[in-house]
BAKOLVO-310876 format. One record per residue (C-alpha): residue number from 1; residue in one letter; chain; x, y, z. Coordinates in pm, 1 decimal. Layout:
N
NUM, a, A, X, Y, Z
...
END
This chain:
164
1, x, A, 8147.9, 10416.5, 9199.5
2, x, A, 8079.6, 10112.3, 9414.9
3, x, A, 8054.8, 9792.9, 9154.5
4, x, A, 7717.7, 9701.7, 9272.3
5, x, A, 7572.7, 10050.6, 9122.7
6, x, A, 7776.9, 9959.1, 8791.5
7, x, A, 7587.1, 9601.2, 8777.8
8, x, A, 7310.9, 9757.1, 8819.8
9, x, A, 7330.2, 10031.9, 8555.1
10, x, A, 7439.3, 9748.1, 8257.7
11, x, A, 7120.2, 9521.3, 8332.0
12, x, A, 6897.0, 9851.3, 8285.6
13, x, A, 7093.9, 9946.1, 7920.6
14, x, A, 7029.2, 9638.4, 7828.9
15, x, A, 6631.6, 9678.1, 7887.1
16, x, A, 6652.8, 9993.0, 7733.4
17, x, A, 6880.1, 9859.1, 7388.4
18, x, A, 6603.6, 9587.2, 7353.9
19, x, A, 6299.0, 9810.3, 7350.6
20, x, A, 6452.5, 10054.9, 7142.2
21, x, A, 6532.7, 9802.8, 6876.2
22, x, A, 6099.2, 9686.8, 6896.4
23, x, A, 6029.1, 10061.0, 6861.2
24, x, A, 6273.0, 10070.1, 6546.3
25, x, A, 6079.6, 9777.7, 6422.5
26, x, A, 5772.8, 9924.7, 6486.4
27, x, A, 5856.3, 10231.2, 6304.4
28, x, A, 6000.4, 10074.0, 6001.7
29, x, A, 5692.9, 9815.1, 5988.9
30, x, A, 5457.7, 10088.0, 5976.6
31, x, A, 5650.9, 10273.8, 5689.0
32, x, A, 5684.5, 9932.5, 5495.0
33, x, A, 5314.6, 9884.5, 5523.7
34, x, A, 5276.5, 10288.0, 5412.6
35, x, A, 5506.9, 10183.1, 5090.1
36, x, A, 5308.7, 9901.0, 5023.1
37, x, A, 4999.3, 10113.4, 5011.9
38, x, A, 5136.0, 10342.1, 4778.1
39, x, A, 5259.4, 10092.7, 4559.5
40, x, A, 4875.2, 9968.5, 4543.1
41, x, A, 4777.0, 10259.4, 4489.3
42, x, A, 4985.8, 10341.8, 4168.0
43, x, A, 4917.2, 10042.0, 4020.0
44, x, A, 4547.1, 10145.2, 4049.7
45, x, A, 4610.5, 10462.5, 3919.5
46, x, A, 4822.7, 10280.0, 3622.6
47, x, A, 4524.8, 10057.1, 3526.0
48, x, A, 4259.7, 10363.0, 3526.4
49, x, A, 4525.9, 10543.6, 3269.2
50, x, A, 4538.2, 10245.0, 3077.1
51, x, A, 4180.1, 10173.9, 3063.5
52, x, A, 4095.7, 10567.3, 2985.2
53, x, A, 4389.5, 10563.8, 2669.7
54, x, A, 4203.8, 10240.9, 2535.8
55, x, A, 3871.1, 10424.4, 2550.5
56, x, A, 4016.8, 10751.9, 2389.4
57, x, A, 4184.1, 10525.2, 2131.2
58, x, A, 3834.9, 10323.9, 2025.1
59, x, A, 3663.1, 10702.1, 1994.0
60, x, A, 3962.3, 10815.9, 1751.5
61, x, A, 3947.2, 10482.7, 1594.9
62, x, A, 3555.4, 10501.9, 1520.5
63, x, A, 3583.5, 10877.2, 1405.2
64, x, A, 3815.9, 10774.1, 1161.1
65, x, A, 3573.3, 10504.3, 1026.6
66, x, A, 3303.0, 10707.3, 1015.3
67, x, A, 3508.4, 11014.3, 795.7
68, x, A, 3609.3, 10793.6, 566.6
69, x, A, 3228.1, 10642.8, 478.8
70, x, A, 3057.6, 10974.0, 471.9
71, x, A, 2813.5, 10824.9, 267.1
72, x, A, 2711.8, 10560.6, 524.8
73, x, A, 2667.0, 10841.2, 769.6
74, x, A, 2329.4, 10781.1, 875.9
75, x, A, 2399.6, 10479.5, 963.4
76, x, A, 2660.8, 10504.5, 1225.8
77, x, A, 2417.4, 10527.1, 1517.1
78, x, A, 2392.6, 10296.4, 1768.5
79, x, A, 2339.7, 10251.1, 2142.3
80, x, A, 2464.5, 10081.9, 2406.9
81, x, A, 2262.3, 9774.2, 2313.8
82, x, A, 2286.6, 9741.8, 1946.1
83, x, A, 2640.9, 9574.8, 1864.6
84, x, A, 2597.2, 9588.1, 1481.4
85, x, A, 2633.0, 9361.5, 1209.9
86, x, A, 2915.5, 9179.1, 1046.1
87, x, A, 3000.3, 9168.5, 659.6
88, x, A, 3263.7, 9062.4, 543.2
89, x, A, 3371.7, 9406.9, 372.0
90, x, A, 3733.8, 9236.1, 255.1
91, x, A, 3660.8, 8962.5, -1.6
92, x, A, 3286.3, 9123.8, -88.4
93, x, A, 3272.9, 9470.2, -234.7
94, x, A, 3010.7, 9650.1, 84.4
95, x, A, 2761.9, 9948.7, 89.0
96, x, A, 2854.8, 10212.6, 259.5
97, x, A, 2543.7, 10087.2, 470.9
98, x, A, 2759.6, 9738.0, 518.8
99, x, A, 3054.9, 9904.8, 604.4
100, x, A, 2924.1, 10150.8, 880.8
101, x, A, 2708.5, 9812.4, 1040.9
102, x, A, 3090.5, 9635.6, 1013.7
103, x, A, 3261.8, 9918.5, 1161.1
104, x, A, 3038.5, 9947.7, 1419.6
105, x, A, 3014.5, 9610.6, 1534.4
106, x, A, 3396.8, 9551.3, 1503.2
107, x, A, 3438.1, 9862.0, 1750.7
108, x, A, 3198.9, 9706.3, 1947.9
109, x, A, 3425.8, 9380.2, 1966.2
110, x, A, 3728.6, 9591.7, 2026.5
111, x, A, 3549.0, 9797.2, 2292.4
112, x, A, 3470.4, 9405.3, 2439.1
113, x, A, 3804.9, 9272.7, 2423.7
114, x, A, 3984.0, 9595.0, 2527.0
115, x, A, 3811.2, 9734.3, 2828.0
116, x, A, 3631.4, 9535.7, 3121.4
117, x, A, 3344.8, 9326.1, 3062.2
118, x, A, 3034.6, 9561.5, 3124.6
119, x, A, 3136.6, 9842.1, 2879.5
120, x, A, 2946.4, 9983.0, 2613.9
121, x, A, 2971.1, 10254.8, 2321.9
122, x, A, 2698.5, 10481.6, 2189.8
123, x, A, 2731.4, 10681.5, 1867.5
124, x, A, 2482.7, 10963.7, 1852.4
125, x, A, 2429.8, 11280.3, 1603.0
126, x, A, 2375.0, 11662.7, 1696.3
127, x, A, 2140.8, 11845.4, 1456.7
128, x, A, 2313.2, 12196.1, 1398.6
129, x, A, 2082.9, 12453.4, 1317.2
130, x, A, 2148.3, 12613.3, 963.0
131, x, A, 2335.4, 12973.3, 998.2
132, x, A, 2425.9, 13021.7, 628.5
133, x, A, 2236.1, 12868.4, 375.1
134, x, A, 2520.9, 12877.5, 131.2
135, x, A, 2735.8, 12661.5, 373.9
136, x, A, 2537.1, 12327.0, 531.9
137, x, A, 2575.5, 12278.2, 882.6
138, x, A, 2894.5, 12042.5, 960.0
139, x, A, 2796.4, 11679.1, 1090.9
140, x, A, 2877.5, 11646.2, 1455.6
141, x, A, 2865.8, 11281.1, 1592.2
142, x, A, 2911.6, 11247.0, 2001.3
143, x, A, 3118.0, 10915.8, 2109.0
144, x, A, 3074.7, 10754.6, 2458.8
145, x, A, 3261.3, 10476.1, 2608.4
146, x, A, 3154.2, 10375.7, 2939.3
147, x, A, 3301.6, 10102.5, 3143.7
148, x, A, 3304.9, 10031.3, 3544.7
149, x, A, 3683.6, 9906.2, 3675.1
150, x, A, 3733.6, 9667.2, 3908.0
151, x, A, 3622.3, 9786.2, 4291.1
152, x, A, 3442.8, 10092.7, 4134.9
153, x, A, 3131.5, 10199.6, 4257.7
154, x, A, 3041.2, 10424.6, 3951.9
155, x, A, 3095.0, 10404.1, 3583.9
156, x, A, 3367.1, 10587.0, 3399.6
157, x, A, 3303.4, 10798.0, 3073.5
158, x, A, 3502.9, 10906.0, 2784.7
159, x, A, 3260.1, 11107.1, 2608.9
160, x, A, 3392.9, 11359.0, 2306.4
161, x, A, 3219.8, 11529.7, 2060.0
162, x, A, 3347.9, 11492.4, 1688.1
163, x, A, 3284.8, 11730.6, 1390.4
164, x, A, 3297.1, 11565.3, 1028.1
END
C-alpha cells in the first residue's frame, strides 16, 4: 500500500475516534439526566408515603382518644373549620366534654404541625339503624384527613371508618 493511502486512512480514524467519543457522551448524558429523573421521582414518591403514614397515624391516634372517653362521645364532632378548644386536662380534673374539645383541638395541632399547611380533619358519626333491640347499634365515627402536597393539583384523603 502506497504511504500516501496510509496517511490518508489515519487522519479519517482519527475523525471517526473523536465523534464516537461525543456520541458516548451523548449517550451517557442522556442516561445521567434519566437517573436524575428517577431519583426525583422517588423522593416524591417518599414524601407522599410519608405524608399518607402521618395522616393514618393522626386517624389511629384520634380513635384511640375517642374509645377511651366514651362518655364524651357526642362531642367528638367537628369539621374542617372548627379546631376545638383547649383545657388543660393535666393539672385540672376535665369533663368528658373538656377532654373530647382537648383531644380534638390537640389533633388538630398535630394534624397542623405534621402535614402541609392547608390540611384539615373532620370527625363525623353514622347513625346505624337498630337490628336487635336487645343489642344497641355499635357507634361508628368516620375520620378524614385531607391535605394538598407540594405541586399537587388535587387534594389527598385518608378517610377510614371506625367502629367503637
Amino acid at each position: 500500500m502506497p504511504m500516501k493511502n496510509v496517511a490518508h486512512l489515519r487522519s479519517r480514524m482519527r475523525g471517526v475516534s473523536i465523534v464516537e467519543a461525543l456520541v458516548a457522551l451523548v449517550i451517557i448524558s442522556v442516561g445521567m439526566l434519566g437517573i436524575a429523573g428517577l431519583y426525583l421521582s422517588s423522593l416524591q414518591a417518599s414524601r407522599s408515603a410519608n405524608l399518607r403514614l402521618q395522616a393514618v397515624n393522626l386517624a389511629t391516634n384520634i380513635a384511640d382518644h375517642i374509645r377511651a372517653n366514651k362518655r364524651g362521645l357526642p362531642n367528638y364532632k367537628a369539621t374542617s373549620a372548627q379546631k376545638g378548644t383547649q383545657h388543660d386536662c393535666t393539672t385540672v380534673t376535665c369533663s368528658s366534654k373538656d377532654l373530647a374539645e382537648n383531644d380534638i383541638f390537640l389533633w388538630k395541632q398535630a394534624i397542623s404541625a405534621l402535614l402541609p399547611a392547608n390540611a384539615n380533619g373532620t370527625l363525623t358519626y353514622t347513625d346505624v339503624p337498630v337490628v336487635d333491640p336487645k343489642r344497641p347499634p355499635p357507634d361508628i365515627c368516620e375520620i378524614q384527613i385531607t391535605w394538598r402536597e407540594a405541586g399537587a393539583d388535587v387534594d389527598s384523603t385518608y378517610k377510614t371508618t371506625v367502629e367503637l
